[in-house]
C-alpha positions as CSV (number, residue, x, y, z in Angstrom):
1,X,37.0,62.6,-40.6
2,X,38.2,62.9,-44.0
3,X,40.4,65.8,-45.2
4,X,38.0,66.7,-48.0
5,X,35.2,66.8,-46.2
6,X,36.8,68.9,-43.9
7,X,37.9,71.4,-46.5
8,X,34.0,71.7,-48.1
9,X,33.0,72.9,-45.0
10,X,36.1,75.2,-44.6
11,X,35.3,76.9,-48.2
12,X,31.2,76.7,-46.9
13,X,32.2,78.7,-44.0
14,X,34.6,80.8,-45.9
15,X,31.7,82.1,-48.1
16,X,28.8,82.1,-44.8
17,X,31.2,84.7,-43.2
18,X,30.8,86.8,-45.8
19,X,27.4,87.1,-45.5
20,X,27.8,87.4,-41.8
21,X,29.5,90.3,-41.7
22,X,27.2,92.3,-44.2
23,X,24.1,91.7,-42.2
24,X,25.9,92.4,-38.8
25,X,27.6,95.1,-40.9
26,X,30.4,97.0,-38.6
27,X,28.1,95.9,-35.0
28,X,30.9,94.0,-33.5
29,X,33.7,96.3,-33.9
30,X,32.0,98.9,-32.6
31,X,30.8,96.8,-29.6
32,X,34.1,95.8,-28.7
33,X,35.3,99.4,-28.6
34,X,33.1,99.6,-25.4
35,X,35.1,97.4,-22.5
36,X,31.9,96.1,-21.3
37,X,30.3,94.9,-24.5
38,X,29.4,91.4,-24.9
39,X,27.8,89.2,-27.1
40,X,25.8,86.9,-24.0
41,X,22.7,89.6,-25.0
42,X,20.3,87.0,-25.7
43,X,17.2,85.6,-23.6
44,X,18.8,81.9,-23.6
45,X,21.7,83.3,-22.7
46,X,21.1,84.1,-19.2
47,X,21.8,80.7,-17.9
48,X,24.8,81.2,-20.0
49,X,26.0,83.6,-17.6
50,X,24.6,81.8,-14.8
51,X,26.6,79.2,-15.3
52,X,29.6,81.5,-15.8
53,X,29.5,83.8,-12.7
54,X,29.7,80.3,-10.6
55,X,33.4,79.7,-12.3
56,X,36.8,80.9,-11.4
57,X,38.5,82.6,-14.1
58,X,41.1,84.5,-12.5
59,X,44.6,84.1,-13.7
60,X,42.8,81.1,-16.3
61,X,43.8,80.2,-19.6
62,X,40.8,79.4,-21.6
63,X,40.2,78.3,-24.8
64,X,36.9,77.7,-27.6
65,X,37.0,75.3,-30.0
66,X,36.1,75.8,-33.0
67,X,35.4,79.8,-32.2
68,X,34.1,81.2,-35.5
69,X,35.4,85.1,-35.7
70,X,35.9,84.9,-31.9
71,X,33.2,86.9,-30.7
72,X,32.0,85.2,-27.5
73,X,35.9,84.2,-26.8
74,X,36.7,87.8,-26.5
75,X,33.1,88.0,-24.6
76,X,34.8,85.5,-22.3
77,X,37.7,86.7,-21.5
78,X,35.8,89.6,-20.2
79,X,34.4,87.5,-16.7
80,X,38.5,88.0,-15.7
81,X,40.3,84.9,-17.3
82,X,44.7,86.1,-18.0
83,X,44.6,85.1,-21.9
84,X,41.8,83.6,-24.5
85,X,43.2,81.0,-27.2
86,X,40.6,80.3,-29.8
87,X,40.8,78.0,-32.9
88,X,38.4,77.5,-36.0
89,X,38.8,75.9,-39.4
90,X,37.5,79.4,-41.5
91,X,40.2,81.5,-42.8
92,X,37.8,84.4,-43.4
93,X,36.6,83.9,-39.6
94,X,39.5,84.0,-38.2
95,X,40.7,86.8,-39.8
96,X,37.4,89.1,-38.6
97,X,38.1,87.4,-35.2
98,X,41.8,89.1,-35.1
99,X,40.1,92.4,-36.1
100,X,38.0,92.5,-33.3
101,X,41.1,91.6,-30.8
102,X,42.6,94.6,-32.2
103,X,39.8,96.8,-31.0
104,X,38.9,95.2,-28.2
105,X,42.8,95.3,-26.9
106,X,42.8,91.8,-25.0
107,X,44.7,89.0,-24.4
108,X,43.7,86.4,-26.8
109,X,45.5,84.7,-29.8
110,X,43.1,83.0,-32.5
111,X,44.6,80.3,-34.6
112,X,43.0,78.8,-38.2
113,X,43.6,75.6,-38.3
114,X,41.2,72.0,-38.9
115,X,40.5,71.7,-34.9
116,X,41.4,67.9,-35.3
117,X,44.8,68.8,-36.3
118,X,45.7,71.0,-33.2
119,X,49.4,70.2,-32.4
120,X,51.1,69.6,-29.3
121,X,52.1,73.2,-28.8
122,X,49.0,73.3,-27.0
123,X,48.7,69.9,-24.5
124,X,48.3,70.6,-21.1
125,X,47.4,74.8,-21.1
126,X,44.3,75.3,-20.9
127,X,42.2,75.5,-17.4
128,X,39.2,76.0,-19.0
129,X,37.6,74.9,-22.8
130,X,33.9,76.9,-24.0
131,X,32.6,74.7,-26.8
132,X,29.5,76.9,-27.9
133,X,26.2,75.9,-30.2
134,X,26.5,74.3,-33.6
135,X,29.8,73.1,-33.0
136,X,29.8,69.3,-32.8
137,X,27.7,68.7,-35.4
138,X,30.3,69.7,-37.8
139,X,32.9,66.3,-36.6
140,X,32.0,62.9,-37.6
141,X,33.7,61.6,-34.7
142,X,33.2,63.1,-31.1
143,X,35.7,60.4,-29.9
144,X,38.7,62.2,-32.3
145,X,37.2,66.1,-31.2
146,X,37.1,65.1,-27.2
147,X,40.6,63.6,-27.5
148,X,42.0,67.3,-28.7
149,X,39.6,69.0,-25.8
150,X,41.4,66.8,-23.5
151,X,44.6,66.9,-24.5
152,X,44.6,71.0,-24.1
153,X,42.9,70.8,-20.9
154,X,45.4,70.9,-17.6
155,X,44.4,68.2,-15.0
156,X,41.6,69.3,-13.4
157,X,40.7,71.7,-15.8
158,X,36.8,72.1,-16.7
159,X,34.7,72.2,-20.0
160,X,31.4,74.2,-20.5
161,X,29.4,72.4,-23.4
162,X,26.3,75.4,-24.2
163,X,25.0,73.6,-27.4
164,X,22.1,72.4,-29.3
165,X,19.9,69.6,-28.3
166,X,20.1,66.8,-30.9
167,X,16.5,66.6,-30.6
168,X,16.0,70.2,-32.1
169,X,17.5,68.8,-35.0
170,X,14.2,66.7,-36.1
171,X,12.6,69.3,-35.3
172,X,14.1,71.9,-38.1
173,X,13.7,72.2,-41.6
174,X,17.0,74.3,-42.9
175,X,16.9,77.6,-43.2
176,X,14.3,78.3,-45.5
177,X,11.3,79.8,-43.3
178,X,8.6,78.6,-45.7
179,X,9.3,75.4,-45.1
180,X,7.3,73.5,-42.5
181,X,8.5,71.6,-39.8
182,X,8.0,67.7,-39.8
183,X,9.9,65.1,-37.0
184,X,10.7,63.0,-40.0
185,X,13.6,65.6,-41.3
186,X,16.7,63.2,-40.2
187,X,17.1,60.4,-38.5
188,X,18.2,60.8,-34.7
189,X,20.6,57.3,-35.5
190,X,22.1,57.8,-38.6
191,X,25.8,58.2,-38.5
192,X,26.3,59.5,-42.3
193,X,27.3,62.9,-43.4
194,X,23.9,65.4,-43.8
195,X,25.0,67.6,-46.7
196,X,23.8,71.0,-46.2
197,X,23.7,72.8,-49.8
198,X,21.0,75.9,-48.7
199,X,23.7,78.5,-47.4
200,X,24.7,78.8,-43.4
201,X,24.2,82.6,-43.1
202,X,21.8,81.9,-39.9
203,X,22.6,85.9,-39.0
204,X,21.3,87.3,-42.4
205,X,19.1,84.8,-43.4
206,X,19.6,85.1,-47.1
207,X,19.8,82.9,-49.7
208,X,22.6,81.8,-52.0
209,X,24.2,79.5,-54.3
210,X,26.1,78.1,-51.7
211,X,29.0,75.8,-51.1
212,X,27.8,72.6,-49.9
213,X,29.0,71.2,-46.4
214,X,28.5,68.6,-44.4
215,X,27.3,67.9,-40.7
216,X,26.9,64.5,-38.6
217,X,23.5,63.7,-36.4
218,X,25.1,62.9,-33.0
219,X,22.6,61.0,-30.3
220,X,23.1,62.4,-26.9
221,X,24.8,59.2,-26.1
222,X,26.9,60.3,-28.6
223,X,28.2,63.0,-26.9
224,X,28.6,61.7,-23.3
225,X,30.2,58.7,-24.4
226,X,32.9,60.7,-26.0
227,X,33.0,62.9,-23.0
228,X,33.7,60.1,-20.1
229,X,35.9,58.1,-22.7
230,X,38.4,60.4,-23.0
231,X,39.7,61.4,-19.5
232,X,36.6,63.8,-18.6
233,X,34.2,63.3,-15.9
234,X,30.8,65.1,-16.3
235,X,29.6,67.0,-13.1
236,X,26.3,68.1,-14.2
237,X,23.5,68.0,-17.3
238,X,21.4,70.0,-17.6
239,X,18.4,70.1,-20.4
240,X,16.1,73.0,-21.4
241,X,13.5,73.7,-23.8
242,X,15.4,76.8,-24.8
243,X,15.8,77.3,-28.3
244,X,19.1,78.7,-29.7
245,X,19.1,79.2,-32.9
246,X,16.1,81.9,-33.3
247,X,14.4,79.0,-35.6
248,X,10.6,80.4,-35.6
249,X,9.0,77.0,-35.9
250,X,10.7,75.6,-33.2
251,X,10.3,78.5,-30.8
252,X,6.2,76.7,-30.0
253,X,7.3,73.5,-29.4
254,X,8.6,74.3,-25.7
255,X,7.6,70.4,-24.2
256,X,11.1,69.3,-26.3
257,X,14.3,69.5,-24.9
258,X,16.0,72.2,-27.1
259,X,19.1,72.9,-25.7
260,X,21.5,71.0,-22.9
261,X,24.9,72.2,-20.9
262,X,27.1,70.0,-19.6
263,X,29.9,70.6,-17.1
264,X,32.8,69.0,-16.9
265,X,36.1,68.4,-15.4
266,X,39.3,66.4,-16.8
267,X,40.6,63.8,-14.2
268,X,44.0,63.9,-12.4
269,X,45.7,60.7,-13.1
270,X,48.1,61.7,-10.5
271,X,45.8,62.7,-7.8
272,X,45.1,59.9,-5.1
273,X,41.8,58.1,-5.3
């Protein structure tokens, strides 16, 4: 993925923070002054959770990658893992994310840095990686972004993928809600960079001269080929006609599959067969 494309979408996120934050206003850091507070409040979340009572997290490492301002990290943490190590490419996220570790008073360190560019420090210490919704769009190559998942993962450790089904994505028309929805939007094969130049404050909603980014349309074979080529084995998928990103022309359309979570585990090359 090159650098510069990497750095729009740095500066794009940069400036959707921003906007973040002034429609959420000071909601976070006064929900993480409660110990209990989450951010899993959502209706499609509850699977979510589900999925998370069923795993082990005591005494865990875990890790989310990219983690945006580190809300559902330090939500994470919360089911009983020891420490929370999150990384994300916006400087202006990751500073908000260290606010809210401050208040909340747990054990997580947040790192900005391009997620491709994660250095050794890190190979080998993590139990457990929580790659959340609208993140893998963002890498043009799944095969370079799996390679880092599995090089922080500790043998045997597992991987929760909670994201966006690619179908949703031809099903969307941006973020402008007067805009109709048509299947024709993008093409579920094309391997190109989408440039997105309408804003990505998906909290607020509003409008702006914005920074233009880039994303990549990735088929679902996409994504499991990535998976099972570098050292992980998938244990379950699941798809559901959940939609996660509150888009109100999408919400109807429940005989699509919206939304998928896979499960999976990286292999012990040492363990016998």
């Amino acid at each position: 993925m090159k650098k510069e494309m990497c750095e729009k979408n740095r500066e794009a996120w940069n400036e959707a923070t921003v906007y973040h934050q002034k429609a959420r206003k000071k909601s976070l850091h006064e929900g993480f002054e409660n110990k209990n507070f989450t951010t899993f409040d959502r209706d499609c979340d509850e699977i979510l959770i589900e999925k998370l009572n069923d795993i082990d997290f005591k005494d865990k490492i875990i890790a989310q990658l990219p983690c945006n301002n580190g809300r559902e990290l330090l939500s994470l943490v919360k089911f009983g893992a020891k420490k929370g190590i999150g990384f994300d490419i916006s400087d202006v996220a990751i500073s908000e994310a260290n606010e809210l570790k401050t208040i909340s008073n747990l054990n997580v360190e947040f790192y900005r840095t391009n997620i491709l560019e994660i250095d050794d420090t890190f190979t080998n210490s993590v139990d457990f990686i929580y790659i959340s919704e609208g993140s893998l769009q963002w890498f043009s190559s799944l095969n370079d972004y799996f390679k880092i998942v599995s090089k922080l993962l500790k043998p045997n450790g597992k991987v929760l993928i909670y994201e966006i089904h690619p179908i949703a994505y031809l099903l969307e028309s941006g973020y402008d809600p007067k805009m109709p929805t048509y299947i024709e939007n993008f093409s579920y094969f094309n391997r190109g960079a989408y440039s997105y130049k309408y804003g990505l404050d998906y909290v607020g909603e509003t409008t702006y001269e914005a920074k233009e980014s880039c994303w990549y349309m990735h088929k679902t074979s996409d994504i499991i080929n990535a998976i099972i080529c570098n050292g992980l084995e998938i244990e379950k998928i699941e798809e559901y006609n959940m939609e996660m990103a509150n888009n109100e022309f999408i919400k109807p359309l429940d005989k699509f599959p919206l939304s998928y979570i896979i499960n999976c585990r990286k292999r012990d090359k040492n363990a016998s067969a």
